[in-house]
C-alpha positions as a printed Julia matrix, in Angstrom:
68×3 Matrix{Float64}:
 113.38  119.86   76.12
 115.08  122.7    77.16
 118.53  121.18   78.11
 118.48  119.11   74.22
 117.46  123.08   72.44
 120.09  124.36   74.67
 122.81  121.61   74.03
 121.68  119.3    71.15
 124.15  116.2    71.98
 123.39  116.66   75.58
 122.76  112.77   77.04
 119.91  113.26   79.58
 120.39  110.14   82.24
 117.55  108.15   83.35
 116.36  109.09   86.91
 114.49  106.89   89.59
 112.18  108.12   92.34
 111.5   106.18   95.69
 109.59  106.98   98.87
 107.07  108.8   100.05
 104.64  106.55   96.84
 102.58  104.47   98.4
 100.05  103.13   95.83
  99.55  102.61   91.97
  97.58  105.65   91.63
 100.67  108.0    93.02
 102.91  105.62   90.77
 101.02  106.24   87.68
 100.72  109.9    88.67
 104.66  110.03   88.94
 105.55  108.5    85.75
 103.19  110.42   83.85
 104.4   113.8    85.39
 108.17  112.92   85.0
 107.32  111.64   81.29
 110.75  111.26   78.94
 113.02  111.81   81.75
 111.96  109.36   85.19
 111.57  105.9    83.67
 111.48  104.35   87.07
 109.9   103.47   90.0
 110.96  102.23   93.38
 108.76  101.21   96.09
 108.98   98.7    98.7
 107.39   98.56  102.03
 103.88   98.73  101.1
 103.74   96.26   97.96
 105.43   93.59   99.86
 103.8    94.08  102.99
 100.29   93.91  100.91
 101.86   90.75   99.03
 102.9    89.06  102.43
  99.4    89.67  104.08
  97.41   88.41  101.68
  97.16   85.09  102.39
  96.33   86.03  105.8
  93.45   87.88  104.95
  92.33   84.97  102.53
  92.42   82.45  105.4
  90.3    84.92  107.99
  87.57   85.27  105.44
  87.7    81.31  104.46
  87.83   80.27  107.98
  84.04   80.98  108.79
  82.97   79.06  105.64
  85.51   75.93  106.76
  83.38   75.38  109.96
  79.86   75.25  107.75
């Protein structure tokens, strides 16, 4: 707000964060702090790690119940 009062045709850019997020509660916390200005996001390791693992951790807790 201060660069448009200071310079009314003034194009702010878009800005992107990554690292050092590692869950959707920092995420949410980001956006919401950065408001008009970061409209973006990027995280990787710990999304697809979680998304690769998954079905890991699915068959370990189904494998008990498979020998009933």
């Amino acid at each position: 707000d201060m660069i448009k009062k200071k310079n009314p045709n003034a194009t702010i850019p878009s800005i992107a964060i990554a690292g050092g997020i590692a869950n959707e509660t920092q995420m949410f916390k980001a956006l919401s702090m950065g408001a008009p200005y970061i409209n973006c996001i990027a995280m990787a390791r710990a999304p697809i790690t979680a998304g690769l693992y998954a079905p890991v951790f699915i068959n370990m807790l189904l494998a008990p119940l498979a020998r009933i």
